[in-house]
PDB file of N, CA, C and O in Angstrom:
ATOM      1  N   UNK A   1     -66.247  12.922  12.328  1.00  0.00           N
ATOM      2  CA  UNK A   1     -66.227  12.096  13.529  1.00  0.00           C
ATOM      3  C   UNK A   1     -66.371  13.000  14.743  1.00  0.00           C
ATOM      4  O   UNK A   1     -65.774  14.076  14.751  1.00  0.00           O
ATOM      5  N   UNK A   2     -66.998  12.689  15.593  1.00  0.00           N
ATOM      6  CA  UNK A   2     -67.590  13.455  16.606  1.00  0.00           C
ATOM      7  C   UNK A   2     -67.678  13.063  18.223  1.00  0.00           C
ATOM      8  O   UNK A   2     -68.360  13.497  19.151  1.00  0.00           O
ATOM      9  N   UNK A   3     -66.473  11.847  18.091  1.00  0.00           N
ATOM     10  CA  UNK A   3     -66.210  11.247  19.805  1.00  0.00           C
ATOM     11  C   UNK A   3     -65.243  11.552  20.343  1.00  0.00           C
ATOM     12  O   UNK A   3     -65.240  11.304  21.549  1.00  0.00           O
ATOM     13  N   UNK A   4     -64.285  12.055  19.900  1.00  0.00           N
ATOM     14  CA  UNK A   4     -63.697  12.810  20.557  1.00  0.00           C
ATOM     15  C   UNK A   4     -63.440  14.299  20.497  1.00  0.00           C
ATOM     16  O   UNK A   4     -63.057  14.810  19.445  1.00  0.00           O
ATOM     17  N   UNK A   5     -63.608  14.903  21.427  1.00  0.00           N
ATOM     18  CA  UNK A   5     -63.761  16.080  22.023  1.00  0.00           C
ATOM     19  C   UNK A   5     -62.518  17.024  22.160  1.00  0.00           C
ATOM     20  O   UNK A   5     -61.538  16.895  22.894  1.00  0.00           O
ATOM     21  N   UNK A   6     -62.791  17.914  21.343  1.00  0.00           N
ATOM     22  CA  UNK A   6     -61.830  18.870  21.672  1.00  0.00           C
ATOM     23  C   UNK A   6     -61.691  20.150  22.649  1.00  0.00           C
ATOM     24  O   UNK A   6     -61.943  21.253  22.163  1.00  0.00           O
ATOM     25  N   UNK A   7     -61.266  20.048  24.129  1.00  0.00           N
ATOM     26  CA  UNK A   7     -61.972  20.776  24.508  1.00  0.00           C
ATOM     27  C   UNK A   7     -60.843  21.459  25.788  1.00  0.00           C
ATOM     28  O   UNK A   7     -60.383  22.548  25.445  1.00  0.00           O
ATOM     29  N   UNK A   8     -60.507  21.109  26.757  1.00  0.00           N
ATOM     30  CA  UNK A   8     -59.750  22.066  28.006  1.00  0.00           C
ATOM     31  C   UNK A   8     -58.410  22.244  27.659  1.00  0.00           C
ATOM     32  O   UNK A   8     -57.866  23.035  28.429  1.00  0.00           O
ATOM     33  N   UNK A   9     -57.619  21.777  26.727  1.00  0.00           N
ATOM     34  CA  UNK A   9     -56.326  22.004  26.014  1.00  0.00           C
ATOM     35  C   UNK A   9     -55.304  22.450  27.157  1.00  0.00           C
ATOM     36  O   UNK A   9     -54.515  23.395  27.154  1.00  0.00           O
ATOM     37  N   UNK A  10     -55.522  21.611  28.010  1.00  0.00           N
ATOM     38  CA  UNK A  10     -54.614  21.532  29.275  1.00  0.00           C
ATOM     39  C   UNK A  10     -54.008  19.607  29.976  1.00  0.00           C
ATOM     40  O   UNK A  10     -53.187  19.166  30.781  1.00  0.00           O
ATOM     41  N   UNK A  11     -55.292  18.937  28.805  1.00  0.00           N
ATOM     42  CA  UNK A  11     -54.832  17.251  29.399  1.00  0.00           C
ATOM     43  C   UNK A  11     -55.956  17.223  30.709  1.00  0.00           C
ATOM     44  O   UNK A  11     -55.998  16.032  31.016  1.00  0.00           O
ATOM     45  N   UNK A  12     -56.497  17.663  31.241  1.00  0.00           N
ATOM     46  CA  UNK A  12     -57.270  17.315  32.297  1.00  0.00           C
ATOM     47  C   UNK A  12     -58.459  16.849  32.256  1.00  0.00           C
ATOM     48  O   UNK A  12     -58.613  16.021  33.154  1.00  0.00           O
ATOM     49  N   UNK A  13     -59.390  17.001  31.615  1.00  0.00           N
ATOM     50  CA  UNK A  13     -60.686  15.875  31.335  1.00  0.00           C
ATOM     51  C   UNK A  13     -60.367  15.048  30.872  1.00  0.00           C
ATOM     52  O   UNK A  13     -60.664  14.143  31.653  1.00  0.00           O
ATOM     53  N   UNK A  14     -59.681  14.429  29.635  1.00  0.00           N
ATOM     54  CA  UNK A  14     -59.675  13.258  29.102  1.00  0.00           C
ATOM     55  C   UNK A  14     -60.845  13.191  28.625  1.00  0.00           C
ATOM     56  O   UNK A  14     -61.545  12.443  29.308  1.00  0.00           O
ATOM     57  N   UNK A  15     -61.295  13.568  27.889  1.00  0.00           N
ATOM     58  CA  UNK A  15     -62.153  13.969  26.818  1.00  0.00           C
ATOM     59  C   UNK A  15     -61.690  13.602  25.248  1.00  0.00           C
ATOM     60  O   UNK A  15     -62.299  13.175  24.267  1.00  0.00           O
ATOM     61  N   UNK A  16     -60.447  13.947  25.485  1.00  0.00           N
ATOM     62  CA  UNK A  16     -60.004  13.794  23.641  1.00  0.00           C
ATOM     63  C   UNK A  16     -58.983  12.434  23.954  1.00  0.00           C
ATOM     64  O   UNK A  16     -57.981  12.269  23.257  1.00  0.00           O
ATOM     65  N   UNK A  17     -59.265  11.664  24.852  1.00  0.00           N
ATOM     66  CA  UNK A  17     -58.655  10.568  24.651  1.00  0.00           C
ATOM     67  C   UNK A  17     -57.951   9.776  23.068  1.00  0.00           C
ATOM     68  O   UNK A  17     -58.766   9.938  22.160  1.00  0.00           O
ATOM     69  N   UNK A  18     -57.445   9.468  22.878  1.00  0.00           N
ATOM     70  CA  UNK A  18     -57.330   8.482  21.190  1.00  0.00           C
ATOM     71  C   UNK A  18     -56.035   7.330  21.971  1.00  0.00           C
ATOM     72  O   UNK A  18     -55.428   7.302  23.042  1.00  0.00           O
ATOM     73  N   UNK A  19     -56.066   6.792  21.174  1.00  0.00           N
ATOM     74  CA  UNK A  19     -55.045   5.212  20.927  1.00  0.00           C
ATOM     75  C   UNK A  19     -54.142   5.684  19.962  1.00  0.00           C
ATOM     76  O   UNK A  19     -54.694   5.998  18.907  1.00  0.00           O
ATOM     77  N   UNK A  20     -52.560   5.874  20.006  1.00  0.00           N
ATOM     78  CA  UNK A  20     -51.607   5.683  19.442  1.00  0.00           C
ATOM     79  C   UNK A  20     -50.990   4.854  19.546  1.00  0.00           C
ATOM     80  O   UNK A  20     -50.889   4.291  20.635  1.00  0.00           O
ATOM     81  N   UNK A  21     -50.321   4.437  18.444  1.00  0.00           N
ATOM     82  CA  UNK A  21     -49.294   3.149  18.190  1.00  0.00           C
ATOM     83  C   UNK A  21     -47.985   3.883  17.878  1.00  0.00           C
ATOM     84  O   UNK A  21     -47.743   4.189  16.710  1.00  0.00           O
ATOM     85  N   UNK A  22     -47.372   4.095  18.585  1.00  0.00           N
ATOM     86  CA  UNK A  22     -45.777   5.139  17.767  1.00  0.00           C
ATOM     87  C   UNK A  22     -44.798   4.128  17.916  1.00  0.00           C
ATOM     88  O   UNK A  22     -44.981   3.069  18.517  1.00  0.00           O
ATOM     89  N   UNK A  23     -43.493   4.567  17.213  1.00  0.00           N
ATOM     90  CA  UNK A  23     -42.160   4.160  17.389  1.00  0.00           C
ATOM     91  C   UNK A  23     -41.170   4.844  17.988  1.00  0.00           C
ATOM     92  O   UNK A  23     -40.623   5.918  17.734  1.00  0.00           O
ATOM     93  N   UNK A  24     -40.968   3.615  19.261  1.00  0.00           N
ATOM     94  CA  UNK A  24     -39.781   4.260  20.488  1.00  0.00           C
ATOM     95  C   UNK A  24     -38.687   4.810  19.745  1.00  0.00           C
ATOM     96  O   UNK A  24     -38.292   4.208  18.746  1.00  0.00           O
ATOM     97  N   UNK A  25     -38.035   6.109  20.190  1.00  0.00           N
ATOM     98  CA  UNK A  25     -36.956   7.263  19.342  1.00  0.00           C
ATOM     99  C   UNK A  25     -35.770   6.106  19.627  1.00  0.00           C
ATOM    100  O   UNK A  25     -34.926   6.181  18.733  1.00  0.00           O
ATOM    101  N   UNK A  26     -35.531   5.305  20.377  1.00  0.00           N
ATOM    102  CA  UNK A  26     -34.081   5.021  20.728  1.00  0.00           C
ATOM    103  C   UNK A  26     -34.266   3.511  19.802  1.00  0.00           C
ATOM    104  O   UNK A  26     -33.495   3.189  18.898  1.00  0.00           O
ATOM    105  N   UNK A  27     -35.265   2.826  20.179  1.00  0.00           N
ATOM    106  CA  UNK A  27     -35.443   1.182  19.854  1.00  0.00           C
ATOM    107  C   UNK A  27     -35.880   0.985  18.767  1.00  0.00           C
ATOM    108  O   UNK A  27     -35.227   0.228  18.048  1.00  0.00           O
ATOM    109  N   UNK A  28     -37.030   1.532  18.278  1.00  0.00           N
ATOM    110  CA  UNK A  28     -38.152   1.735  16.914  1.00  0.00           C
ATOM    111  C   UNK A  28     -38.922   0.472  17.275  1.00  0.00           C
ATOM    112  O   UNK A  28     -39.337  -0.174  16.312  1.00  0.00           O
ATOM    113  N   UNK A  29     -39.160   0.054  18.374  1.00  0.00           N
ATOM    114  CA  UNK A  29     -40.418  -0.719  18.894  1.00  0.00           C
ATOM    115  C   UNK A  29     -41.228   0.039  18.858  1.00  0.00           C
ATOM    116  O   UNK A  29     -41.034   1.249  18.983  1.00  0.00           O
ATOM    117  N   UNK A  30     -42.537  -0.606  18.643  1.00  0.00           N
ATOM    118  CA  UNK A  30     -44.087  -0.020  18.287  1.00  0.00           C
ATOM    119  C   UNK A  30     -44.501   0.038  19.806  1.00  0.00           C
ATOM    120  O   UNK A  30     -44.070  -0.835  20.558  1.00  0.00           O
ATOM    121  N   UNK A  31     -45.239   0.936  20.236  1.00  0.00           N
ATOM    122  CA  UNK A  31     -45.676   0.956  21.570  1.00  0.00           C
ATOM    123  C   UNK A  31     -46.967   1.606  21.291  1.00  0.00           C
ATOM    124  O   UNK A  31     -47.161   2.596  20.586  1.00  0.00           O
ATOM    125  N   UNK A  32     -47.995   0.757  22.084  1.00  0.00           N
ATOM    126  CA  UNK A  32     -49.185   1.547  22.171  1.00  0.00           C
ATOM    127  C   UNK A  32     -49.378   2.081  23.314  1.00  0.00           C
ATOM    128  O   UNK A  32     -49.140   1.471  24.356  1.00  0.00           O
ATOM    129  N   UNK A  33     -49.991   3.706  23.267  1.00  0.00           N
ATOM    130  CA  UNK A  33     -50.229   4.479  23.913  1.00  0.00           C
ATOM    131  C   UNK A  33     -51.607   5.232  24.269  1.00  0.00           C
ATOM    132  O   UNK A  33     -52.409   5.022  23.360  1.00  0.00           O
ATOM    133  N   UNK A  34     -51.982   5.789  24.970  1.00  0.00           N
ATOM    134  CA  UNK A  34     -53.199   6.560  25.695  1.00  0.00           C
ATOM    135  C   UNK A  34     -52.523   7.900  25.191  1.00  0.00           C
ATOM    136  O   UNK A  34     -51.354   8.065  25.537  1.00  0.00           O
ATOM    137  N   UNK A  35     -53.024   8.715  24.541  1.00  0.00           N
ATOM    138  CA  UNK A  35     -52.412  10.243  24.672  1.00  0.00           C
ATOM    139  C   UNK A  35     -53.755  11.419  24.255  1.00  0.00           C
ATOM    140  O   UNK A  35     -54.583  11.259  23.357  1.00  0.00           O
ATOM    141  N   UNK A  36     -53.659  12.528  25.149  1.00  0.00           N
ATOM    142  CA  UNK A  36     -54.525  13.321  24.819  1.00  0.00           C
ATOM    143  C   UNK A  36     -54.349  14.685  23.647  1.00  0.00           C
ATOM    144  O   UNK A  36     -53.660  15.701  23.558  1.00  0.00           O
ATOM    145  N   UNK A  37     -55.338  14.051  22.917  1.00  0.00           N
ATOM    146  CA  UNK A  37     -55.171  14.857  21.248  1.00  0.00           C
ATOM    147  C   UNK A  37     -55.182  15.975  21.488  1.00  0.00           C
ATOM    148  O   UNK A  37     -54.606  16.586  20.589  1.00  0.00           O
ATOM    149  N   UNK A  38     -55.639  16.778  22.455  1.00  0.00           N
ATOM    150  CA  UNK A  38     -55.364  18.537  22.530  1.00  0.00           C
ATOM    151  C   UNK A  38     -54.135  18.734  22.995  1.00  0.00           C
ATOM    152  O   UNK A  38     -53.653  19.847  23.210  1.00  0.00           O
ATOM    153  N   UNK A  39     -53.768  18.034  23.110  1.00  0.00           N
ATOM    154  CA  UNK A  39     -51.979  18.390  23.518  1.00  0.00           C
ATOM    155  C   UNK A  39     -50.878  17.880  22.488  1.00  0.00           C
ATOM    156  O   UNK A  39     -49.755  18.356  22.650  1.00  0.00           O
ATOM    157  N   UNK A  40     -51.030  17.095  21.590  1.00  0.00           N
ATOM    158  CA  UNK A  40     -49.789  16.465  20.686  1.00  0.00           C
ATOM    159  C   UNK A  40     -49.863  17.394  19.346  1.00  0.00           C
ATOM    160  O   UNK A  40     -50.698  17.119  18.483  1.00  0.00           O
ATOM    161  N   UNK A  41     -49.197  18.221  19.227  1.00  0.00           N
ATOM    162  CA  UNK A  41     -49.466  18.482  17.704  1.00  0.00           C
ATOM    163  C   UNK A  41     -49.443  18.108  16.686  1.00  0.00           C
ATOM    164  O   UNK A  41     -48.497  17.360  16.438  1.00  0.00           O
ATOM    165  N   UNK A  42     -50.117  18.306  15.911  1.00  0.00           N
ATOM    166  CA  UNK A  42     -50.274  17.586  14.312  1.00  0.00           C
ATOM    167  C   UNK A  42     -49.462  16.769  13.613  1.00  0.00           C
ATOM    168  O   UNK A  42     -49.529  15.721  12.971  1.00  0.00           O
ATOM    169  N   UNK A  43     -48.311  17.956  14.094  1.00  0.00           N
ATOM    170  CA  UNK A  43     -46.866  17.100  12.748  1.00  0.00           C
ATOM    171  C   UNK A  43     -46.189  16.201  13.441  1.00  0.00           C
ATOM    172  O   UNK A  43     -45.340  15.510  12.878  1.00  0.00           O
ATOM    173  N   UNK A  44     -46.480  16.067  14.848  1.00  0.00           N
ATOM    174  CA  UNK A  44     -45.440  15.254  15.476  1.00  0.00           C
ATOM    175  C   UNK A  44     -45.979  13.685  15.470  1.00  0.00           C
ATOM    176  O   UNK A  44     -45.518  12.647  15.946  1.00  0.00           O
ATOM    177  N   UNK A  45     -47.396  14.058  14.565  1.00  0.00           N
ATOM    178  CA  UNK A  45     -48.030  12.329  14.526  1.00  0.00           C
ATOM    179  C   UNK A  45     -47.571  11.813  13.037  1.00  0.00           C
ATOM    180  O   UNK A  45     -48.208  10.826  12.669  1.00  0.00           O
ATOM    181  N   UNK A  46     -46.845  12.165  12.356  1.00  0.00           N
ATOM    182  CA  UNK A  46     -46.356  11.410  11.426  1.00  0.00           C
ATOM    183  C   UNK A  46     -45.905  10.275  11.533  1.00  0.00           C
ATOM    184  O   UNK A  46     -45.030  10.060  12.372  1.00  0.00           O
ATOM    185  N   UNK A  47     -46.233   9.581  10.970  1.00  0.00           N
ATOM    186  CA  UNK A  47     -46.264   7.905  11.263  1.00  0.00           C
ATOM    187  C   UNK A  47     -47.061   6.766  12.389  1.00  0.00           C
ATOM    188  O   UNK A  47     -47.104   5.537  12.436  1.00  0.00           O
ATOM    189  N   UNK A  48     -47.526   7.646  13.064  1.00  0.00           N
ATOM    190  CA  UNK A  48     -48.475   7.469  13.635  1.00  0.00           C
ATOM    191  C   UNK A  48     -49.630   6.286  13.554  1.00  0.00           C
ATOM    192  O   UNK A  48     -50.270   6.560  12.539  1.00  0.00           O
ATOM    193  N   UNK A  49     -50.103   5.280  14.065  1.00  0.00           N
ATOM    194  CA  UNK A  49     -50.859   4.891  13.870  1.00  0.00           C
ATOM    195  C   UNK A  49     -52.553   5.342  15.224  1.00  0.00           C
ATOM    196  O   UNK A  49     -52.695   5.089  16.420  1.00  0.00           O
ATOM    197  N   UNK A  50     -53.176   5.824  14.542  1.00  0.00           N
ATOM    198  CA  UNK A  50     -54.065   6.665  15.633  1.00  0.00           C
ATOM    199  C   UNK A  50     -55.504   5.251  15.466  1.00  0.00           C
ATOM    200  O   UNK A  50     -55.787   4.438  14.586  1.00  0.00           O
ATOM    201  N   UNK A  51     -55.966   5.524  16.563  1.00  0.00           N
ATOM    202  CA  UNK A  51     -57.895   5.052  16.432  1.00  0.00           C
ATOM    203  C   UNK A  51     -58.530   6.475  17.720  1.00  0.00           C
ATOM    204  O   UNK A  51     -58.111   7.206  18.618  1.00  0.00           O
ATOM    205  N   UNK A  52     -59.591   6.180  17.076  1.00  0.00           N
ATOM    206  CA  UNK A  52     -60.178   7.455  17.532  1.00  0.00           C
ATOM    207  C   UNK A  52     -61.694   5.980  18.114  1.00  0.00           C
ATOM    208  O   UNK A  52     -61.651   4.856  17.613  1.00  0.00           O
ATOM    209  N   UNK A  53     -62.760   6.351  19.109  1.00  0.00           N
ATOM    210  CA  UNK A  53     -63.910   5.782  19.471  1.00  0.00           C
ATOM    211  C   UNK A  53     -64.356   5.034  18.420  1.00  0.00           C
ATOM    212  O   UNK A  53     -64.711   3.855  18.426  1.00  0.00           O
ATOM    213  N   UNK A  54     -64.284   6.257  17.003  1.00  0.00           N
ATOM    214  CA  UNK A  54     -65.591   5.364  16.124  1.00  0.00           C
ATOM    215  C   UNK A  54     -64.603   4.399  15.449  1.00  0.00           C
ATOM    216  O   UNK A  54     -65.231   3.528  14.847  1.00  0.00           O
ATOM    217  N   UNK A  55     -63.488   4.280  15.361  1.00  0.00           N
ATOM    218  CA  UNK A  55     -62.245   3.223  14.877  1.00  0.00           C
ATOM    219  C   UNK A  55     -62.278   1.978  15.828  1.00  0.00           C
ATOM    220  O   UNK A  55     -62.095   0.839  15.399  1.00  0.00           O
ATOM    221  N   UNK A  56     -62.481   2.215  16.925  1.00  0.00           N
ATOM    222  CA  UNK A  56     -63.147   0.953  18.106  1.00  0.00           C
ATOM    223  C   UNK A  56     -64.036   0.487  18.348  1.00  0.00           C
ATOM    224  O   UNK A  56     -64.012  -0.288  19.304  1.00  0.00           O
ATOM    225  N   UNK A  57     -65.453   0.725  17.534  1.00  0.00           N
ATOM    226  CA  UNK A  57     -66.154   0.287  17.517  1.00  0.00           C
ATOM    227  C   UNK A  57     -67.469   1.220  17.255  1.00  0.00           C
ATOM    228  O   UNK A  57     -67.356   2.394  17.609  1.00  0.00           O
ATOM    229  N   UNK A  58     -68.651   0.831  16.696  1.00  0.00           N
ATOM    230  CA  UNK A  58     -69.726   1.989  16.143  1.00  0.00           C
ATOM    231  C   UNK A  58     -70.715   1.309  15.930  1.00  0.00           C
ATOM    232  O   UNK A  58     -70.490   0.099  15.957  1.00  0.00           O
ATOM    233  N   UNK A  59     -72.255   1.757  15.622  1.00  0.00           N
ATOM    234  CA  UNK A  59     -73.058   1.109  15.537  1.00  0.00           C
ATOM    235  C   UNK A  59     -73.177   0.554  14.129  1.00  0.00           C
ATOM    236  O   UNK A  59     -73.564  -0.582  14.402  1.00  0.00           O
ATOM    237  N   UNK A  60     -73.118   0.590  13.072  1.00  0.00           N
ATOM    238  CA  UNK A  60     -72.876  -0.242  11.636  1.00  0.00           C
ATOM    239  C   UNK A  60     -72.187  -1.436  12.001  1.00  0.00           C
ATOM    240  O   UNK A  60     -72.781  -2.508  11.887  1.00  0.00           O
ATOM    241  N   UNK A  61     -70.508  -1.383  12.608  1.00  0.00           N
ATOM    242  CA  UNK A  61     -70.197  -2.545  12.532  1.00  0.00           C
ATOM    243  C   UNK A  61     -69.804  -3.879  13.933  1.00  0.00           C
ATOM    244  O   UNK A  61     -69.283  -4.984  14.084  1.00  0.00           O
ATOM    245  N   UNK A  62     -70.445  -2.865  14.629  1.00  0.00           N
ATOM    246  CA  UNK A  62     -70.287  -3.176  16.175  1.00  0.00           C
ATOM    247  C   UNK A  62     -69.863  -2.616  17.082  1.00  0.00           C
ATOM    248  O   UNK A  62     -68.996  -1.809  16.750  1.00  0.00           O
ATOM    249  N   UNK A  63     -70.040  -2.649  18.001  1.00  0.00           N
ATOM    250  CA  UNK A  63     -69.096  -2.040  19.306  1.00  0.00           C
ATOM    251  C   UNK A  63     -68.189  -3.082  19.799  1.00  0.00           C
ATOM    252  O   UNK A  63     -68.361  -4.296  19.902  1.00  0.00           O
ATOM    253  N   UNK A  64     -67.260  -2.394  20.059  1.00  0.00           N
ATOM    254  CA  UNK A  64     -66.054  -3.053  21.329  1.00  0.00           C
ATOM    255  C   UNK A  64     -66.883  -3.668  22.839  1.00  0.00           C
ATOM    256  O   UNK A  64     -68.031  -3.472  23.238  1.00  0.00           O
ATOM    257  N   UNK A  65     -65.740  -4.479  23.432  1.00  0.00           N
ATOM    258  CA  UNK A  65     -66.432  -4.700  24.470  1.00  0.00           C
ATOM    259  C   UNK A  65     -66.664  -4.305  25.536  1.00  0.00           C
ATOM    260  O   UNK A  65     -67.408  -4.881  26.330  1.00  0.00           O
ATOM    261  N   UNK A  66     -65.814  -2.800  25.837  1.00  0.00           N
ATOM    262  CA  UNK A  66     -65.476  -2.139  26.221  1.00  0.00           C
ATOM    263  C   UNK A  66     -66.776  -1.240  26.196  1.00  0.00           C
ATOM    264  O   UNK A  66     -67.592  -1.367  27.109  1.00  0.00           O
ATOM    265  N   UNK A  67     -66.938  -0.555  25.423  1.00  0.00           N
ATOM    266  CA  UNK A  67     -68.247   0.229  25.020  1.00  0.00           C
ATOM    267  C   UNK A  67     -69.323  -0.902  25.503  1.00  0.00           C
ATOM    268  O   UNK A  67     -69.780  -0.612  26.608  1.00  0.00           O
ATOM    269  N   UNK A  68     -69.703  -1.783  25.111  1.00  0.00           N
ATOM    270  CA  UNK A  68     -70.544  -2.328  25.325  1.00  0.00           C
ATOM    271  C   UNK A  68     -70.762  -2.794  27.329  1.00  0.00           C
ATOM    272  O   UNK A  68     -71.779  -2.702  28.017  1.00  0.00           O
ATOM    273  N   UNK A  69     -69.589  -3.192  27.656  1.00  0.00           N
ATOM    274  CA  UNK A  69     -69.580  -3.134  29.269  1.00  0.00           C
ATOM    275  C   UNK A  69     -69.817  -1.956  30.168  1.00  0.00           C
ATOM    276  O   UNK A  69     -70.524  -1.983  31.176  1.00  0.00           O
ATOM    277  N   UNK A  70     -69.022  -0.707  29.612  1.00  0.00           N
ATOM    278  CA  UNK A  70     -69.367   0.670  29.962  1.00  0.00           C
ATOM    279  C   UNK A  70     -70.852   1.000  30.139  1.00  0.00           C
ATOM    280  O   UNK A  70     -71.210   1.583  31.162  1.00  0.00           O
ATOM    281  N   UNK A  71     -72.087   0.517  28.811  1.00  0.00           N
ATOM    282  CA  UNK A  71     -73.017   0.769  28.728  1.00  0.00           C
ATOM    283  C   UNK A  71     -73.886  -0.130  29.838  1.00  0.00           C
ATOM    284  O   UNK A  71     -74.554   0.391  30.732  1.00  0.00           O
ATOM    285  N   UNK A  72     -73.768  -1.519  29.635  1.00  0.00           N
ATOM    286  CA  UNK A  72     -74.359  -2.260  30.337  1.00  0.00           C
ATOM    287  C   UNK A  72     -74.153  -2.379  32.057  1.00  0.00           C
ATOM    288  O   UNK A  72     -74.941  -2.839  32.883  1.00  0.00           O
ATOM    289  N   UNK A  73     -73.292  -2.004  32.184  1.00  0.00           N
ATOM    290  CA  UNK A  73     -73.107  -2.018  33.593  1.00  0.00           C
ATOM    291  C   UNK A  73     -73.212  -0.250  34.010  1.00  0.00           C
ATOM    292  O   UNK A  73     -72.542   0.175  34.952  1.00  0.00           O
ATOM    293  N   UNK A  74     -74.000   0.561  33.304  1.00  0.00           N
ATOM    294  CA  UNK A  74     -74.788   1.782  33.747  1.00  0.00           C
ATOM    295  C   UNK A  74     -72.759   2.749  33.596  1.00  0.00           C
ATOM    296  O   UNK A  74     -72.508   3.498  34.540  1.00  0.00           O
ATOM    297  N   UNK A  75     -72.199   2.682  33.044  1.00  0.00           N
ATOM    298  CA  UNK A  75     -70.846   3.349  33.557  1.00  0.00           C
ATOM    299  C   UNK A  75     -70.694   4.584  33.052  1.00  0.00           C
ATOM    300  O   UNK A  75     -69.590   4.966  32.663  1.00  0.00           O
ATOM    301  N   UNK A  76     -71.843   5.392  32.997  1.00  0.00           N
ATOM    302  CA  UNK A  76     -71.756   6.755  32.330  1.00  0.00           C
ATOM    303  C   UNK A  76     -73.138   7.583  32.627  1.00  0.00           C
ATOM    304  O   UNK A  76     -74.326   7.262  32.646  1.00  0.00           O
ATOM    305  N   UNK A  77     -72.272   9.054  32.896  1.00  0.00           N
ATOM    306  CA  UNK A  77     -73.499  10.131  33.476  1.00  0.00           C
ATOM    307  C   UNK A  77     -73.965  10.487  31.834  1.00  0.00           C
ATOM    308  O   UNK A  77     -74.587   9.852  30.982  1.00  0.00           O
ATOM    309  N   UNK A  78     -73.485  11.497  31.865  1.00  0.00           N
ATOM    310  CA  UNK A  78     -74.273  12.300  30.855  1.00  0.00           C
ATOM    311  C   UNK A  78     -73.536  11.689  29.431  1.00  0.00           C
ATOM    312  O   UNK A  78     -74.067  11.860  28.334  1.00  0.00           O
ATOM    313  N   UNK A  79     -72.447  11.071  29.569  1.00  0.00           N
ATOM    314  CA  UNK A  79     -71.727  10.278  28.307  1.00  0.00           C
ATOM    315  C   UNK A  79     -70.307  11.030  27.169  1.00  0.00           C
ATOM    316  O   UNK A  79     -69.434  10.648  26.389  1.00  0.00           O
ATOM    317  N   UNK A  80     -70.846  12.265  27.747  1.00  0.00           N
ATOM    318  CA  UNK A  80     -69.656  13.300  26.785  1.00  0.00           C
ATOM    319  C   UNK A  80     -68.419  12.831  27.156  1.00  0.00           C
ATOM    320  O   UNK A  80     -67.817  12.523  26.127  1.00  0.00           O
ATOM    321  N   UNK A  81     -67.520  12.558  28.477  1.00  0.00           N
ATOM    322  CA  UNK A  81     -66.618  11.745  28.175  1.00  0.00           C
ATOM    323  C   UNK A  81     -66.047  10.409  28.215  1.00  0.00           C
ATOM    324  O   UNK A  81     -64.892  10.035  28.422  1.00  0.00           O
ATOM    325  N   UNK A  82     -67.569   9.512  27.868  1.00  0.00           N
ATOM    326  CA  UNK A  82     -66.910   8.199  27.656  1.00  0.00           C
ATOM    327  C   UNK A  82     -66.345   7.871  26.846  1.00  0.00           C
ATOM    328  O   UNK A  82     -65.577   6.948  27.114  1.00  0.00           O
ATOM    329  N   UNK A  83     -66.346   8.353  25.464  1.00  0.00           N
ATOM    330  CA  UNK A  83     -64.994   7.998  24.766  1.00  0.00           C
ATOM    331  C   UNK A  83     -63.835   7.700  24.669  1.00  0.00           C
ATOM    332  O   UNK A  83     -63.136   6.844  24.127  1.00  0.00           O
ATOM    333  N   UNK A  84     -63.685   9.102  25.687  1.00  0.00           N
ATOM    334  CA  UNK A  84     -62.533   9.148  26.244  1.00  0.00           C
ATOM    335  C   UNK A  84     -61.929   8.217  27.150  1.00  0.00           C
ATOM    336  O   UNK A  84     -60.699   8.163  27.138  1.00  0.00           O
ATOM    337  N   UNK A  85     -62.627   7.402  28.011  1.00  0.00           N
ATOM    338  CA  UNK A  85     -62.424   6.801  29.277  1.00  0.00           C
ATOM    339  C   UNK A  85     -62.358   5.682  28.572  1.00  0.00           C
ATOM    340  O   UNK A  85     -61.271   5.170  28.837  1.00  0.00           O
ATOM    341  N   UNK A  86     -62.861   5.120  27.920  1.00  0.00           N
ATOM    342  CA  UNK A  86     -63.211   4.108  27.186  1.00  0.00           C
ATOM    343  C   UNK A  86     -61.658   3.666  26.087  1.00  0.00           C
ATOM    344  O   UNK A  86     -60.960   2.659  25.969  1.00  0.00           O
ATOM    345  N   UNK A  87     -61.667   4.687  25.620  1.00  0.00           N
ATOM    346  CA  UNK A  87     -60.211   4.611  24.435  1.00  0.00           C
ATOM    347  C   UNK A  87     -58.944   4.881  25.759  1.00  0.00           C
ATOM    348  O   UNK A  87     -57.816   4.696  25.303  1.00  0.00           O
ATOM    349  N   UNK A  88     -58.946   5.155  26.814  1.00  0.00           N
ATOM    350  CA  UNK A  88     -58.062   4.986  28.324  1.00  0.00           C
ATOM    351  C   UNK A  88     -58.087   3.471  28.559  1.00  0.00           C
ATOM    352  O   UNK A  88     -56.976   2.951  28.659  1.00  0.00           O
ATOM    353  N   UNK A  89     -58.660   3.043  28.616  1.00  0.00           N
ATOM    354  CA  UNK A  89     -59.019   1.685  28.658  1.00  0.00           C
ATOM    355  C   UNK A  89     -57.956   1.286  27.918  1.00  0.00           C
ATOM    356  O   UNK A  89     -56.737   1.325  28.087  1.00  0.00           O
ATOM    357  N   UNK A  90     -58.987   0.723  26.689  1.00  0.00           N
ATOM    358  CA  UNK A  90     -58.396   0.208  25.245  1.00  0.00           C
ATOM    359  C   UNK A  90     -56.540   0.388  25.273  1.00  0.00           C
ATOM    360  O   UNK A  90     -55.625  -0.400  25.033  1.00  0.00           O
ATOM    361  N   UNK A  91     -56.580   1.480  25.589  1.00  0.00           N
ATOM    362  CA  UNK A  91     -54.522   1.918  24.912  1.00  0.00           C
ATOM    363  C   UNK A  91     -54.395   1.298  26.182  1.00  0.00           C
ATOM    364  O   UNK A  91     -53.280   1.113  26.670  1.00  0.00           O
TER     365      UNK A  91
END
């Protein structure tokens, strides 16, 4: 998979955008979240429920509407981080 970007490992492009679903430490309510994948480490996603761009939509089984509005209403330069902006959205 190749939409999200691994790349300034500081949180500042939003590039490696993804969608988490975790469970609050105090409540164990499910909360969905925006979080940037160069910053969370590996083990701390256990249990985790993640989507990454192509989990939101792709050309085989469709796009989101999101992707699809982004595109149609011109909402992207060169496109490397709409994924990202896009899965910002979405969470």
């Amino acid at each position: 998979l190749t939409g999200t970007k691994y790349m300034c490992r500081e949180g500042g492009c939003g590039a490696c955008v993804v969608q988490a679903v975790v469970k609050e430490i105090g409540s164990g309510e499910k909360k969905t979240v925006a979080v940037n994948a160069c910053l969370v480490p590996v083990f701390s996603c256990d249990g985790w429920d993640i989507t990454t761009i192509e989990g939101l939509g792709n050309h085989r089984e469709g796009y989101d509407v999101l992707q699809n509005r982004m595109v149609g209403f011109s909402g992207t330069q060169c496109g490397y981080c709409t994924p990202g902006m896009i899965m910002n959205m979405h969470a």
